[in-house]
N, CA, C and O atoms as CSV, one atom per row, in Angstrom:
chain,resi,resn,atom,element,x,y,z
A,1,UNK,N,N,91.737,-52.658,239.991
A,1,UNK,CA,C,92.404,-53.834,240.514
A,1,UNK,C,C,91.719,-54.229,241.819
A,1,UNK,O,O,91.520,-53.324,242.630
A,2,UNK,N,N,91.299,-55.581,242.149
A,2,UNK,CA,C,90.734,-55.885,243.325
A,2,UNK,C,C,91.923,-56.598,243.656
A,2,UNK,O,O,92.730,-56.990,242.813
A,3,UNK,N,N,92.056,-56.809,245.208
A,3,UNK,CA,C,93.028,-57.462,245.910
A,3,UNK,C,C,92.485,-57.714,247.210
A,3,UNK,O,O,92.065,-56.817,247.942
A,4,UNK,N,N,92.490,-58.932,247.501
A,4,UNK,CA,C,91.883,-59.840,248.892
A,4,UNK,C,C,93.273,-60.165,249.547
A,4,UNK,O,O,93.906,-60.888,248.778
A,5,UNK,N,N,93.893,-59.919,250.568
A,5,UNK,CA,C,94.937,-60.828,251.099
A,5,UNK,C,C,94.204,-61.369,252.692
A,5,UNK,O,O,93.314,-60.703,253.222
A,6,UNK,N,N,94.654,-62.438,253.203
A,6,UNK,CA,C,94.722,-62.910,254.467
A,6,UNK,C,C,95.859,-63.901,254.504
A,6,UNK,O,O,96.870,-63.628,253.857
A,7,UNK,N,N,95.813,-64.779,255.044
A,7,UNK,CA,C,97.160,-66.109,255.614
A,7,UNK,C,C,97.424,-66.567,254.491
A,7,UNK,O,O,96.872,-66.369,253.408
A,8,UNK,N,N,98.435,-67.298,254.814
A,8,UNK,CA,C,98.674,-68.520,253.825
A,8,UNK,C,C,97.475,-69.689,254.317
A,8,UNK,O,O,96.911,-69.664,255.410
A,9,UNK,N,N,97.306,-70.424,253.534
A,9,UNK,CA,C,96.185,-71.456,253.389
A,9,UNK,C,C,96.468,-72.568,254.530
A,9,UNK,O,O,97.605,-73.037,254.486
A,10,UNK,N,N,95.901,-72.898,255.204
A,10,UNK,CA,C,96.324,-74.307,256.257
A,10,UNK,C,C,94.986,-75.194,256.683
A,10,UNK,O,O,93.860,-74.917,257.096
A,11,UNK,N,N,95.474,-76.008,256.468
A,11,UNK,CA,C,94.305,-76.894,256.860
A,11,UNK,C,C,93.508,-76.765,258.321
A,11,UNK,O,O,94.058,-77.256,259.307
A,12,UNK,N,N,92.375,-76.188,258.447
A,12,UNK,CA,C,91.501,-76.147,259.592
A,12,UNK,C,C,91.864,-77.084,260.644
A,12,UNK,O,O,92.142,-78.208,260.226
A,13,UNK,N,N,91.927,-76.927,261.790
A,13,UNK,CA,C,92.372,-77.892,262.870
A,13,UNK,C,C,91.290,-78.198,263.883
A,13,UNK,O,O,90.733,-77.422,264.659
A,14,UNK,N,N,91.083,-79.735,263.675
A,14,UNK,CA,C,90.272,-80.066,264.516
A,14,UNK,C,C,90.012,-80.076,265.800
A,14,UNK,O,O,90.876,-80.379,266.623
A,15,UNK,N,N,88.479,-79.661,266.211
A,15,UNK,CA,C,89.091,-79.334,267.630
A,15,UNK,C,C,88.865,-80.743,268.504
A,15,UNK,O,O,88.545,-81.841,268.048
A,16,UNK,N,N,89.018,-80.535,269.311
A,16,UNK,CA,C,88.923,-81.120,270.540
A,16,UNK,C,C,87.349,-81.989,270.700
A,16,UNK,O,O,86.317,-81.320,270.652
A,17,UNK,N,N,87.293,-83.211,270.854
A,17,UNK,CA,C,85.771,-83.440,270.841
A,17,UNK,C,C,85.025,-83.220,271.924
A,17,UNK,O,O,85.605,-83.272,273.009
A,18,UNK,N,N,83.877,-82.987,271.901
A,18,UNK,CA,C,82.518,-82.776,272.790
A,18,UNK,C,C,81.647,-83.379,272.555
A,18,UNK,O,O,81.263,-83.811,271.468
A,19,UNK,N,N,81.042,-83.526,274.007
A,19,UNK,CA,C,79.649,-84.593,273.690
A,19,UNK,C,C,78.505,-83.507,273.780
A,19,UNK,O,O,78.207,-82.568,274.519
A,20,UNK,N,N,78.092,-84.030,272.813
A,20,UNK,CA,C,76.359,-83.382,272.662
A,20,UNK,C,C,75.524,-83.763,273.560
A,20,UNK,O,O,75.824,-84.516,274.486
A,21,UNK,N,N,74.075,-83.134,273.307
A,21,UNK,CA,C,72.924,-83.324,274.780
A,21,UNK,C,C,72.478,-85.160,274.760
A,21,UNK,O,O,71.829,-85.813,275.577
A,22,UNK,N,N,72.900,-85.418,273.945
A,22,UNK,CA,C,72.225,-87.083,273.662
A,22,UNK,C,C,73.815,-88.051,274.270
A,22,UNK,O,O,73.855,-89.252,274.536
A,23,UNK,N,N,74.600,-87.367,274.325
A,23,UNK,CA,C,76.235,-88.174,274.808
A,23,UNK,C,C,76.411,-88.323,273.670
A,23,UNK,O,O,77.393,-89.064,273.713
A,24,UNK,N,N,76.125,-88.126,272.269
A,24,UNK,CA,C,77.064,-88.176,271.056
A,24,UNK,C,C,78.078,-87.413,270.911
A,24,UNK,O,O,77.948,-86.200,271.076
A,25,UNK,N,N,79.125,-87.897,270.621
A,25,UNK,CA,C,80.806,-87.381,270.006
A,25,UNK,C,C,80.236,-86.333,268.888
A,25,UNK,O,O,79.501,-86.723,267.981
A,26,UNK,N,N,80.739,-84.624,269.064
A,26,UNK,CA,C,80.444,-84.093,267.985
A,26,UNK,C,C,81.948,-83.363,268.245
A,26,UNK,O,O,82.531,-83.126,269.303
A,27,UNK,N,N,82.339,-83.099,266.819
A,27,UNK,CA,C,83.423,-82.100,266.901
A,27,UNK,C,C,82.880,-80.646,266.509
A,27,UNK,O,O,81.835,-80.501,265.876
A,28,UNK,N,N,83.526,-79.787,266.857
A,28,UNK,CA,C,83.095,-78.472,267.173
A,28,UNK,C,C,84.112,-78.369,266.157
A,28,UNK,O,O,85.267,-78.775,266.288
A,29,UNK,N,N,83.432,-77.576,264.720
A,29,UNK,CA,C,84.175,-77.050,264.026
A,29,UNK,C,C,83.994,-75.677,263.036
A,29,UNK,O,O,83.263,-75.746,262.048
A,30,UNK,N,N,84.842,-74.210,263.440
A,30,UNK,CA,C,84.726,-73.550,263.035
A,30,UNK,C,C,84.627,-72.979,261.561
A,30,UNK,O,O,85.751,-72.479,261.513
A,31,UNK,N,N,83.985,-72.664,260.147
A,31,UNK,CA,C,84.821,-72.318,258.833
A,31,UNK,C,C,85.417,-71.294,258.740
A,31,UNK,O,O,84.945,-70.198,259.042
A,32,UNK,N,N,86.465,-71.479,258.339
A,32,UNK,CA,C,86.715,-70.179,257.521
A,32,UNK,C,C,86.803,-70.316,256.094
A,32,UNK,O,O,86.986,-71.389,255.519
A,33,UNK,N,N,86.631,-68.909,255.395
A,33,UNK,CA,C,86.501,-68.403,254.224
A,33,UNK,C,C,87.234,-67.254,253.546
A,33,UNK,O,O,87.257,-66.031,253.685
A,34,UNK,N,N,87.907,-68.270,252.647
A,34,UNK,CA,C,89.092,-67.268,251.833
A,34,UNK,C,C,90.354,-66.900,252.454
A,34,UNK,O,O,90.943,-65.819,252.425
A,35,UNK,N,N,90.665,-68.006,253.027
A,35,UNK,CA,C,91.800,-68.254,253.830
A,35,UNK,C,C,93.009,-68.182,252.798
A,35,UNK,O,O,93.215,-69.243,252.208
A,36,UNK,N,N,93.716,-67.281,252.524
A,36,UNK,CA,C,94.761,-67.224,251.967
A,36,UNK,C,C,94.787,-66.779,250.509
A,36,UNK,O,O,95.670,-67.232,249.780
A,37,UNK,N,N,93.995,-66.030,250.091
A,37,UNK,CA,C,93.716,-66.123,248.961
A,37,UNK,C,C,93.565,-64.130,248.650
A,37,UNK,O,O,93.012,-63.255,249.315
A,38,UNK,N,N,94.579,-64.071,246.964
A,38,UNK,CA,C,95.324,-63.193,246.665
A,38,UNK,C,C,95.230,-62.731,245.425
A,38,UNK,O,O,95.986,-63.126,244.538
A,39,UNK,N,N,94.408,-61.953,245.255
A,39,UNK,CA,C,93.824,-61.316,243.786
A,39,UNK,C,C,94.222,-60.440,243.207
A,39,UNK,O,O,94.513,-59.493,243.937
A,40,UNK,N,N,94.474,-60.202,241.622
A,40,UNK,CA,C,94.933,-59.080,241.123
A,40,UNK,C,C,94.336,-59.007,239.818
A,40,UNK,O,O,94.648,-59.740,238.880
A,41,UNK,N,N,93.198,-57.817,239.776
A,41,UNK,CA,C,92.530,-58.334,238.563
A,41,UNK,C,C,93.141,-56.898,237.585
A,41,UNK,O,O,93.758,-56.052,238.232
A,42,UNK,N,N,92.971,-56.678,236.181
A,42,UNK,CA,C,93.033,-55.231,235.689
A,42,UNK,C,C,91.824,-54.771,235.606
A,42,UNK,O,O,90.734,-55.309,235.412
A,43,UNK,N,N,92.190,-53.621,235.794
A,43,UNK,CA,C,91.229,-52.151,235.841
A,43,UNK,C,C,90.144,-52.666,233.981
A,43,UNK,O,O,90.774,-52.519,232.934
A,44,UNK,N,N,88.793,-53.148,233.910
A,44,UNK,CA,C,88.053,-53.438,232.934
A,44,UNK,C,C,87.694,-54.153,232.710
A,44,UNK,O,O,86.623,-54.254,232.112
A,45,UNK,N,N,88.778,-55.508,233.264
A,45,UNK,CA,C,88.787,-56.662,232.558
A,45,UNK,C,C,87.275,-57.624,232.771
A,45,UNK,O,O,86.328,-56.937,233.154
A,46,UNK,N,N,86.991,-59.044,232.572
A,46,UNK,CA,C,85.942,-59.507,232.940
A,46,UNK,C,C,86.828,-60.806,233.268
A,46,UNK,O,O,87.783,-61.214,232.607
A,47,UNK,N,N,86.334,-61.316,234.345
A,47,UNK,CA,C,86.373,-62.636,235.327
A,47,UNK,C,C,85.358,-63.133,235.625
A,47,UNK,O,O,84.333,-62.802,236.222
A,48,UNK,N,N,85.995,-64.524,234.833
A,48,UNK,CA,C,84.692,-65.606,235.576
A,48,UNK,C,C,85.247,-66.147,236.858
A,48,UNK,O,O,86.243,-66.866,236.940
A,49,UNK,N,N,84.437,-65.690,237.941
A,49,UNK,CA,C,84.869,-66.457,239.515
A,49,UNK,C,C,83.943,-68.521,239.179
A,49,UNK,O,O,82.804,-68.644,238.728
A,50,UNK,N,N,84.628,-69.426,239.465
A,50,UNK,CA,C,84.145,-70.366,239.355
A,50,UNK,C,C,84.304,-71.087,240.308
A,50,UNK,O,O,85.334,-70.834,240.933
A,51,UNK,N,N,83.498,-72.176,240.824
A,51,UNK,CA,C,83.981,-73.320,241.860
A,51,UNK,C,C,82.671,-73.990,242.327
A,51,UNK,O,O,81.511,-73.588,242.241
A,52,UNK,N,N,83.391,-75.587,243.056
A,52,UNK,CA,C,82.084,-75.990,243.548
A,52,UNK,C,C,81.156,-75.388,244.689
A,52,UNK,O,O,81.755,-74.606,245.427
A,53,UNK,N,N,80.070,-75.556,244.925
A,53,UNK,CA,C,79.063,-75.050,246.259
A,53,UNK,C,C,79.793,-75.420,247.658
A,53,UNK,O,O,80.110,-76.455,248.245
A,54,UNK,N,N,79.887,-74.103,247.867
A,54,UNK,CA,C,80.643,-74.023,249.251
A,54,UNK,C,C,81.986,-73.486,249.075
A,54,UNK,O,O,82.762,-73.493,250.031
A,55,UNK,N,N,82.353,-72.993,247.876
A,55,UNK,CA,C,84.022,-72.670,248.012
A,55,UNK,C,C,84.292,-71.102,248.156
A,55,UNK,O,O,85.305,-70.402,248.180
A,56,UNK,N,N,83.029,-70.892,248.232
A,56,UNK,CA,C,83.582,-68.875,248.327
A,56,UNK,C,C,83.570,-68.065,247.784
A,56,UNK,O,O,83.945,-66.944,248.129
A,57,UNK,N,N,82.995,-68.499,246.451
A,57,UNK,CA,C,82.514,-67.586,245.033
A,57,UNK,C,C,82.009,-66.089,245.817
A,57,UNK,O,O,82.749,-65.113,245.937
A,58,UNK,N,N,80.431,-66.171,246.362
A,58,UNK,CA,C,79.686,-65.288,246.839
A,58,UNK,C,C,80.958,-64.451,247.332
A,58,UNK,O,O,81.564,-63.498,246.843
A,59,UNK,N,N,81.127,-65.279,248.625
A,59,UNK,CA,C,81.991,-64.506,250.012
A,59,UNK,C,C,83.522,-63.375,248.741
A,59,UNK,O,O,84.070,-62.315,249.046
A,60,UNK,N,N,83.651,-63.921,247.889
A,60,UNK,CA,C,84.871,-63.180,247.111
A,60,UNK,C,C,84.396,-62.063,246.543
A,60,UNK,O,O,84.971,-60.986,246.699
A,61,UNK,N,N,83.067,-62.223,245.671
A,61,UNK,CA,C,82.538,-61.308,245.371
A,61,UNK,C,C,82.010,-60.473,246.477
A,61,UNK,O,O,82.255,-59.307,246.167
A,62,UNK,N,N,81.466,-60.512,247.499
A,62,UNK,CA,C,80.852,-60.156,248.356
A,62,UNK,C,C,81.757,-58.896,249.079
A,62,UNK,O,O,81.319,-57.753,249.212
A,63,UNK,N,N,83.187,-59.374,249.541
A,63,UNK,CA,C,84.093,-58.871,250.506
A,63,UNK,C,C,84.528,-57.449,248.928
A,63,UNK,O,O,84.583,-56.262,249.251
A,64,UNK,N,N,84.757,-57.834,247.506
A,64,UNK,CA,C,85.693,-56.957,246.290
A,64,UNK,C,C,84.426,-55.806,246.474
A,64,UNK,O,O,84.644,-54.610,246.282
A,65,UNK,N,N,83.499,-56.163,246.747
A,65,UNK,CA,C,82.146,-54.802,246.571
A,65,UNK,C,C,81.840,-54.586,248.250
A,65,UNK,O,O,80.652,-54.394,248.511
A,66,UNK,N,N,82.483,-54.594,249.038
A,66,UNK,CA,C,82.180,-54.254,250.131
A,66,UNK,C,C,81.074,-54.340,250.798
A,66,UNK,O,O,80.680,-53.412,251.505
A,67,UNK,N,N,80.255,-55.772,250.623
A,67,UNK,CA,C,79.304,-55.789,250.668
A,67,UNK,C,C,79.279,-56.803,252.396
A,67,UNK,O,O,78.398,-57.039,253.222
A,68,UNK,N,N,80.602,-57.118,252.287
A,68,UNK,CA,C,80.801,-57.812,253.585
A,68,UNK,C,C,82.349,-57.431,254.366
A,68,UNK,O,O,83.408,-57.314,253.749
A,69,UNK,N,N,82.201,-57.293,255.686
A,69,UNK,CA,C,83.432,-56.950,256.350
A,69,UNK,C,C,84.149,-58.069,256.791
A,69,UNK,O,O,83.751,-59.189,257.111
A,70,UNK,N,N,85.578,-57.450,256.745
A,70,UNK,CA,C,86.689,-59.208,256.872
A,70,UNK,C,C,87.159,-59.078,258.444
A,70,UNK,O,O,87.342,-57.896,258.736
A,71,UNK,N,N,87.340,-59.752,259.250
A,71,UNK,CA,C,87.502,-60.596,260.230
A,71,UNK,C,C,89.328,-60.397,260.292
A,71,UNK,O,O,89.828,-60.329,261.415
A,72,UNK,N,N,89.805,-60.352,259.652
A,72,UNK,CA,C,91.287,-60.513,259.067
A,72,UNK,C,C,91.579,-59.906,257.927
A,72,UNK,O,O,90.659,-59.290,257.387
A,73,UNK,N,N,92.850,-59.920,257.307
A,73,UNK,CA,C,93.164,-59.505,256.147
A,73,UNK,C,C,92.986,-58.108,255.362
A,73,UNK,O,O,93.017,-57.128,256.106
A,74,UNK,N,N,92.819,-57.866,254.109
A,74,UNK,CA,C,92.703,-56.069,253.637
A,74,UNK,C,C,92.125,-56.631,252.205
A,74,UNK,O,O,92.308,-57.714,251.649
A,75,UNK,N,N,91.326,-55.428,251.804
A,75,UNK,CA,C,90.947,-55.516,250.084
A,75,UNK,C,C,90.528,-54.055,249.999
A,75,UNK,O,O,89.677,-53.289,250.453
A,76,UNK,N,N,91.615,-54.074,249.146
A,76,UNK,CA,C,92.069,-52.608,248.143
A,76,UNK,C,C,91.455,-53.031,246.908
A,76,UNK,O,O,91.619,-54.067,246.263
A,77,UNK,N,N,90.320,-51.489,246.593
A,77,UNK,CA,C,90.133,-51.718,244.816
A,77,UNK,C,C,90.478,-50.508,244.625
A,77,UNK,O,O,90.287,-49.554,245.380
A,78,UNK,N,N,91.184,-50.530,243.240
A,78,UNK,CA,C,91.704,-49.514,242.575
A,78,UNK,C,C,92.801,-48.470,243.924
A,78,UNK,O,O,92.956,-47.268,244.139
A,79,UNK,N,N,93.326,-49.718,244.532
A,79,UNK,CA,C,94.398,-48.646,245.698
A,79,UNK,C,C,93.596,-48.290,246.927
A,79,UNK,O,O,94.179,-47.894,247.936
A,80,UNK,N,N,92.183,-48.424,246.881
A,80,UNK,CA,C,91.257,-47.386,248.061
A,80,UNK,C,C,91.128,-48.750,248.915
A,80,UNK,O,O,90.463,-49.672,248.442
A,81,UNK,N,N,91.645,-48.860,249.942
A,81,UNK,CA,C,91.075,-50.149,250.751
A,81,UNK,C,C,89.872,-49.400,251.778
A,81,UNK,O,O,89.641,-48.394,252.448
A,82,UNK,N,N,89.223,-50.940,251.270
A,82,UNK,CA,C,87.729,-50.674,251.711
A,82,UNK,C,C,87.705,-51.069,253.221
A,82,UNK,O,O,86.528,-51.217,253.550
A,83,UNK,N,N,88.331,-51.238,253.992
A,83,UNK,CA,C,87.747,-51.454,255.437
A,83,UNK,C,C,88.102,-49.888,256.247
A,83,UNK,O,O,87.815,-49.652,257.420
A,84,UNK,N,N,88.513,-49.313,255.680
A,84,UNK,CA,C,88.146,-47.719,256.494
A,84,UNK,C,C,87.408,-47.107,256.157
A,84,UNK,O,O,87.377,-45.951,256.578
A,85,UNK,N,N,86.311,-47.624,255.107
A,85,UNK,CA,C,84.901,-46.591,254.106
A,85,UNK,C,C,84.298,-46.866,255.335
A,85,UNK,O,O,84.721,-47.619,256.211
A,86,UNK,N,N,82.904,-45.954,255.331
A,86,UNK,CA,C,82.181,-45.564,256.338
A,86,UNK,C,C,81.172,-45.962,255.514
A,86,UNK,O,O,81.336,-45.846,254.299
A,87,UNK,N,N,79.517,-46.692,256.227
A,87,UNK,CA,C,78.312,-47.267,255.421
A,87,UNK,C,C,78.040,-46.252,254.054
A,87,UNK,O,O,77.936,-46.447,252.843
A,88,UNK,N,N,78.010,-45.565,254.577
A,88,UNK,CA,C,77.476,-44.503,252.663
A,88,UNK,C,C,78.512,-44.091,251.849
A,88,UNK,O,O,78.260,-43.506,250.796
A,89,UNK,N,N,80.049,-44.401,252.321
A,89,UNK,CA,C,81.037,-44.286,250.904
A,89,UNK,C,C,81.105,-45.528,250.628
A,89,UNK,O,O,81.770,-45.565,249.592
A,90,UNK,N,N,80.751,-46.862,250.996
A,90,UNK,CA,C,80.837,-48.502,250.551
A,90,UNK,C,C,80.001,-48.172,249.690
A,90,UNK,O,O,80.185,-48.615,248.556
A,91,UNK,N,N,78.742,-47.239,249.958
A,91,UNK,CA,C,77.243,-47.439,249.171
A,91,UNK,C,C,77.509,-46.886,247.851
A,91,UNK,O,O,77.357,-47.407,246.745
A,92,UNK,N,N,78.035,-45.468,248.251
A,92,UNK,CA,C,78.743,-44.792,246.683
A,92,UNK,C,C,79.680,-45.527,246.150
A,92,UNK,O,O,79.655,-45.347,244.933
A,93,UNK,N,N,80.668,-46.424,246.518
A,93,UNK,CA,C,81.503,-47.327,245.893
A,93,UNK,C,C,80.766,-48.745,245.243
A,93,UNK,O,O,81.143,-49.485,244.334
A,94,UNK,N,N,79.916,-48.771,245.857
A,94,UNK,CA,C,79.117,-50.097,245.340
A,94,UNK,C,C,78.707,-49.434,243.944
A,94,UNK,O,O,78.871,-49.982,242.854
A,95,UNK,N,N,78.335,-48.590,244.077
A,95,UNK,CA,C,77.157,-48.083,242.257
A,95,UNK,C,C,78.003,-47.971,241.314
A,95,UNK,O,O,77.491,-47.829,240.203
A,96,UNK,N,N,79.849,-47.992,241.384
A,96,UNK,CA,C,80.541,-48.291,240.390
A,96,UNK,C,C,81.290,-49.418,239.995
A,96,UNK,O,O,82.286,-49.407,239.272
A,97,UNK,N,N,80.583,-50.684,240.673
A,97,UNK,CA,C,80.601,-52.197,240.530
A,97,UNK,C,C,79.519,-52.783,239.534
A,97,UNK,O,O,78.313,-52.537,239.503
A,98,UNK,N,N,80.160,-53.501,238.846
A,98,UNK,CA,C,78.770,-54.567,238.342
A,98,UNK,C,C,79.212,-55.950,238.369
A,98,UNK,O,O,80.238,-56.402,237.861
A,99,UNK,N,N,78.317,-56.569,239.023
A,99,UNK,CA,C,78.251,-58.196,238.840
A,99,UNK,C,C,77.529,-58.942,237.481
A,99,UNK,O,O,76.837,-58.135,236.860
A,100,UNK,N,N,77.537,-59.684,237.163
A,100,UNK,CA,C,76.731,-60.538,236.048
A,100,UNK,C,C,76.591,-62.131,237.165
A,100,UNK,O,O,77.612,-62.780,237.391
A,101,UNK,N,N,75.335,-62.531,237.704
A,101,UNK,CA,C,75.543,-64.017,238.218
A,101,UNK,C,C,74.876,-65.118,237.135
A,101,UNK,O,O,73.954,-64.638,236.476
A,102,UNK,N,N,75.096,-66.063,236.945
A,102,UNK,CA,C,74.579,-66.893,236.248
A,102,UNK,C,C,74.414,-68.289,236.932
A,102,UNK,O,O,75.297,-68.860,237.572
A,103,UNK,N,N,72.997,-68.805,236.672
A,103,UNK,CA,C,72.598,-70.003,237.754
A,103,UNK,C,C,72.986,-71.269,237.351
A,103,UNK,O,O,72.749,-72.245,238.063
């Protein structure tokens, strides 16, 4: 079972504007990724992750194989949450993952 939790979902808040080196109006705006979002897959199964460019495919896959650390939130596979593994038990946990990507 993979499981991602962080917030509930909210719309990014704009910040405050700033002028750039030329005096152009730029807004300063931070992303976030996988803001609220809550997975429960079974132990075998196969999932197609889908979406347009830019929605977080990678970053989902990325964070379920511990291949990236979260900022916020927890992801438990199979019960073991991965943000207390140490670099070489992520590494031994990675070799019992498989991805399939397709272009």
């Amino acid at each position: 079972m993979v499981r991602a939790r962080g917030r509930p979902w909210r719309r990014p808040r704009r910040r405050r504007q700033r002028r750039g080196p030329r005096g152009d109006d730029r807004t300063a705006h931070v992303p976030t990724a996988l803001d609220g979002v809550d997975l429960a897959l079974a132990t075998g199964s196969f999932t197609a992750v889908m979406g347009p460019s830019g929605s977080g495919r990678s970053t989902l896959l990325n964070c379920a194989a511990g291949l990236d650390r979260l900022t916020t939130g927890a992801v438990a596979v199979a019960g073991l949450p991965l943000a207390g593994l140490s670099d070489d038990q992520l590494t031994r946990f990675g070799q019992h993952l498989g991805f399939v990507v397709q272009a």
